[in-house]
N, C-alpha and C positions, 0 to 999 in steps of 0.2 A: 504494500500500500504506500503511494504518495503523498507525503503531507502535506497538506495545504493551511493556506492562510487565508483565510474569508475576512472581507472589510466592507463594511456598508457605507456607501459614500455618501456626507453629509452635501456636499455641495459638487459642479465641477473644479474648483481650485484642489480639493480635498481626492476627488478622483486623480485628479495628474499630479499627485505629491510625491515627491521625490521621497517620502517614508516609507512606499511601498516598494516589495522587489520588482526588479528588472523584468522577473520572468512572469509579468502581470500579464491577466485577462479580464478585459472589460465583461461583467456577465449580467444580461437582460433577461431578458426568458430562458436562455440558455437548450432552446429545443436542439441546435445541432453539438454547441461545444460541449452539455454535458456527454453524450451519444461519442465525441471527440477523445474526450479524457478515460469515458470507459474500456474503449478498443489499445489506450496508451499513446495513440497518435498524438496529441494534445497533452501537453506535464507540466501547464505551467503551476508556478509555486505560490501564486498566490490569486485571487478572484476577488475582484474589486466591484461589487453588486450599485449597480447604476440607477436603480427603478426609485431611489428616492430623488432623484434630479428632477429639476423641474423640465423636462423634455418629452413631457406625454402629449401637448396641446396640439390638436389640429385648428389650425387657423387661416384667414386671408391672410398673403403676405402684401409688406408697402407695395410691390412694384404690379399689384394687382393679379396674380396669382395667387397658391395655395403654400403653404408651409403644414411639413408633415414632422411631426415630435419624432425622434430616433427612439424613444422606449414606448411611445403607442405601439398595440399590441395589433396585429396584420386583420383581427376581427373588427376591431373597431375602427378601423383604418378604410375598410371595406365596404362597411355600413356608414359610417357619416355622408350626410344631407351633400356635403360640400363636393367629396369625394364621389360621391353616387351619380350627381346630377350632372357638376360640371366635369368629370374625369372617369367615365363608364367605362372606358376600354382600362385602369385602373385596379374597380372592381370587380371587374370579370377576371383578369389576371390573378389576384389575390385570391378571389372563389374555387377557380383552379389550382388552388395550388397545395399540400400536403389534406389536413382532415382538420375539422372543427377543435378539435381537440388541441392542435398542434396551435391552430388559427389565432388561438384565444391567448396563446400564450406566448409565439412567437412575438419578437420587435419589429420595428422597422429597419433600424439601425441593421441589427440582427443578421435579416434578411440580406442586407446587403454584405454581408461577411461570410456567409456559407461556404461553405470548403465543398470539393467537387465532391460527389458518391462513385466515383471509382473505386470499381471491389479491390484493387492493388494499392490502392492508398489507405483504406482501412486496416490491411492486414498487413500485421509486421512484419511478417515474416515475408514478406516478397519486395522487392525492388520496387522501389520509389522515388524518382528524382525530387518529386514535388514534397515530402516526408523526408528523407536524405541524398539532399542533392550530391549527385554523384553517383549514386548506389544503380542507379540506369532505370528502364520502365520495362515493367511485366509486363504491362498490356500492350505494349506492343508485340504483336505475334499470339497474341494470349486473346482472352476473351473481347473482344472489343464491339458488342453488339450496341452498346451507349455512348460508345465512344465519338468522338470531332470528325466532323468532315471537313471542317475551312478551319483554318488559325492555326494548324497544329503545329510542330516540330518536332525534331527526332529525338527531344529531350521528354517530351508529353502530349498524349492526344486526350486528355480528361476534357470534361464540358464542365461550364460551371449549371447548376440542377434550379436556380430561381425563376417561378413564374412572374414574380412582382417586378424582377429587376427588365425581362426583357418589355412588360410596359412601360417605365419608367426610361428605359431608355427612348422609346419610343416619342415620348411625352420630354425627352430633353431637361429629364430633372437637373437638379447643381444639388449637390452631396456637401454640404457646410460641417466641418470640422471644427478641431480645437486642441490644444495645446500649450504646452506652460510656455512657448514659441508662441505662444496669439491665438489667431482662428484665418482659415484660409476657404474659398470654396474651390470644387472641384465638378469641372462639367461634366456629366455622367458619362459620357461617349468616352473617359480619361481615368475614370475610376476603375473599371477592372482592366487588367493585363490581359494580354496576350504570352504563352509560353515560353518562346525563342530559349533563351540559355538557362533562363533563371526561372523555372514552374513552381518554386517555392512563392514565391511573392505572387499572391493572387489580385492583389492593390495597389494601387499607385500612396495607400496609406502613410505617412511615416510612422515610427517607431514610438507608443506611446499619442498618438492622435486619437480623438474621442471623435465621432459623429453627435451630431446634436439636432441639425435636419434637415428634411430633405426638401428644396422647395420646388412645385411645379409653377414652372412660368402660365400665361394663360395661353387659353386652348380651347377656348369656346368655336372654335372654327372648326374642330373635328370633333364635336361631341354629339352630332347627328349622325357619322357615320362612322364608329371604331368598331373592330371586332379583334378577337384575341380567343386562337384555336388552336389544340393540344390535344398531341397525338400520344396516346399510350399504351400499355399492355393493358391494365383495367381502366376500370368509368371511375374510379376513387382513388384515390391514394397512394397515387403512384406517379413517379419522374417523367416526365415527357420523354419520348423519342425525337418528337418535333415539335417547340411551338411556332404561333404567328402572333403580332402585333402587327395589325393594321390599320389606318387611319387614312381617311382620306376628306379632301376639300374641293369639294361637287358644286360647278355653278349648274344654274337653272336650265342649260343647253347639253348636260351632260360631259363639260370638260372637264378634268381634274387639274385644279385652281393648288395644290400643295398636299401633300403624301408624305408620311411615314411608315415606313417597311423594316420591320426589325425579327430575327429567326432565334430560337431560344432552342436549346439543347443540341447545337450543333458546333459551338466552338469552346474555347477557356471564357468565353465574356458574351454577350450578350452582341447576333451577329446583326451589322447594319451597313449599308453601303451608299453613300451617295448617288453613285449612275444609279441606279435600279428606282432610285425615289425619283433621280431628274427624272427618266425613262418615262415617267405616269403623265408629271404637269406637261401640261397645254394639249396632252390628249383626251381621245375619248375614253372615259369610263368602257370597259368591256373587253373579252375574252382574250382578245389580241393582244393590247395593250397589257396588261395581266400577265401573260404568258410571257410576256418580253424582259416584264420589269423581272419574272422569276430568277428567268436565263444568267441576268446581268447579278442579284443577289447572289444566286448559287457557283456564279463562275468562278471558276480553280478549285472547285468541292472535290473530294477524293477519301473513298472509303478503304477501308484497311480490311476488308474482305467480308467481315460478318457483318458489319455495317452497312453496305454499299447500297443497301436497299433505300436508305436515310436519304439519299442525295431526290430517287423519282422520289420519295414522301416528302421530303422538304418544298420540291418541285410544284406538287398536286398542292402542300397545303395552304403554302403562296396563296396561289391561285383562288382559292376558294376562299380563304381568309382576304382578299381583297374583291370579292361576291358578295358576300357578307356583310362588309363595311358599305359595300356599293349600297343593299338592301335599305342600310338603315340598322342601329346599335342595337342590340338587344338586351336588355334589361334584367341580367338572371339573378339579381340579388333577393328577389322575392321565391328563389327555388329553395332558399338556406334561412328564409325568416324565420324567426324564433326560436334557429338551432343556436344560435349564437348571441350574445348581449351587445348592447352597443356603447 
């Protein structure tokens, strides 16, 4: 057994004090880092519990968007008024995403820190660059039916596993930090990495930075027509193979006026490409167009054999995730009423 140091943090000053060891973890709801620490992957020596910070409020931010608390919990995040009405492609992401159970207690903050679910990096006993770099990767060659089709390297094909983060990329959040160094923001297209040398560092984090919130700029332009769809082995509770974040800005002629296209469970970070979104504006809304913008998202995709199916599923769900959004949002927060508090 590891000994730990638990400290409940009166304030943020008191969170980033230099009292505490080095080998600190910031802990919220703690749904993936305790699950981290069980398996050994995770040893830090000391847990610095956040949830008395004052960083639970969802709010309007100044610049006329939304500010989202890093310790609101991904249920309450989902159901709020603010969240529901003007950021629906949001809370369909977050609906989708692990079980009511998890929902209620998982962060925001949280959320955006999830470690990949590669069966190789859970288990000690096998080679893990991203766990000890250097040590090399099992799954390459190994099981890799979850694994990256775009972003990878020969050091790591892991995907990072959040439904909330590929909306929010989507949606152009800024990730606001803090530090005994100040507070800095971070635009989300910046916050997770990519593998290349270094599959350890999942963040553009530093060392010791707190999240405190996330803000969405405004977005009332796409909030008639987002959709956000997620392919899996079950209907519950379970990782995507493929998601979609799509969003689209429809004038009255049928042109598309501005698009967001973002693919989840295909690379280390949340996939998004500029061509693929120009590819949409100033055309027609419809199958062609659709099919094109796929093309240009999934180009350089490359499966590692058990995978390779990912690439037509990424392909298809494109497509249909931008049918979807064409249709008009769909409203599923009323399928989960009353399973969860707000």
């Amino acid at each position: 057994m590891n000994p730990i140091t638990y400290v409940e943090a009166a304030d943020v000053a008191g969170a980033l004090g230099h009292q505490y060891a080095s080998e600190r973890a910031f802990i919220a709801g703690g749904t993936n880092l305790i699950d981290l620490m069980k398996e050994q992957v995770m040893r830090p020596s000391t847990l610095v519990d956040v949830n008395g910070l004052p960083l639970d409020a969802i709010e309007p931010s100044p610049a006329g968007g939304l500010l989202l608390g890093a310790t609101a919990r991904n249920a309450d995040t989902a159901y709020h008024p603010l969240v529901r009405d003007g950021y629906p492609l949001l809370t369909a992401a977050i609906l989708a995403g692990a079980s009511p159970q998890i929902r209620n207690m998982a962060s925001n903050g949280g959320n955006l820190l999830q470690r990949t679910r590669c069966h190789y990096f859970y288990d000690i006993a096998t080679a893990c660059n991203k766990r000890a770099p250097g040590s090399g990767c099992a799954a390459i060659g190994g099981l890799t039916r979850q694994h990256a089709i775009l972003g990878a390297s020969a050091h790591c094909i892991a995907t990072h596993p959040s439904d909330m983060c590929v909306a929010l990329a989507a949606l152009e959040a800024v990730v606001h930090v803090v530090s005994a160094d100040g507070t800095r923001q971070i635009a989300f297209a910046d916050f997770h990495r990519l593998p290349e040398d270094h599959p350890e560092r999942d963040t553009t984090l530093a060392p010791g930075e707190l999240i405190t919130h996330i803000e969405l700029p405004p977005a009332a332009r796409f909030a008639a027509h987002s959709a956000y769809l997620k392919f899996r082995d079950r209907a519950s509770y379970a990782f995507a193979l493929v998601s979609v974040a799509a969003m689209l800005d429809v004038g009255d002629d049928g042109v598309v006026r501005d698009a967001r296209l973002v693919l989840g469970s295909v690379a280390h970070k949340p996939w998004r490409a500029p061509l693929a979104e120009a590819a949409l504006i100033g055309r027609r809304a419809g199958p062609e167009t659709f099919a094109h913008a796929a093309e240009l998202l999934l180009s350089g995709a490359r499966g590692q054999g058990e995978n390779d199916f990912k690439i037509t599923m990424a392909r298809r769900a494109v497509i249909r995730a931008l049918e979807q959004a064409l249709e008009g949002t769909h409203d599923n927060s009323h399928e989960f009423a009353g399973k969860e508090p707000l």
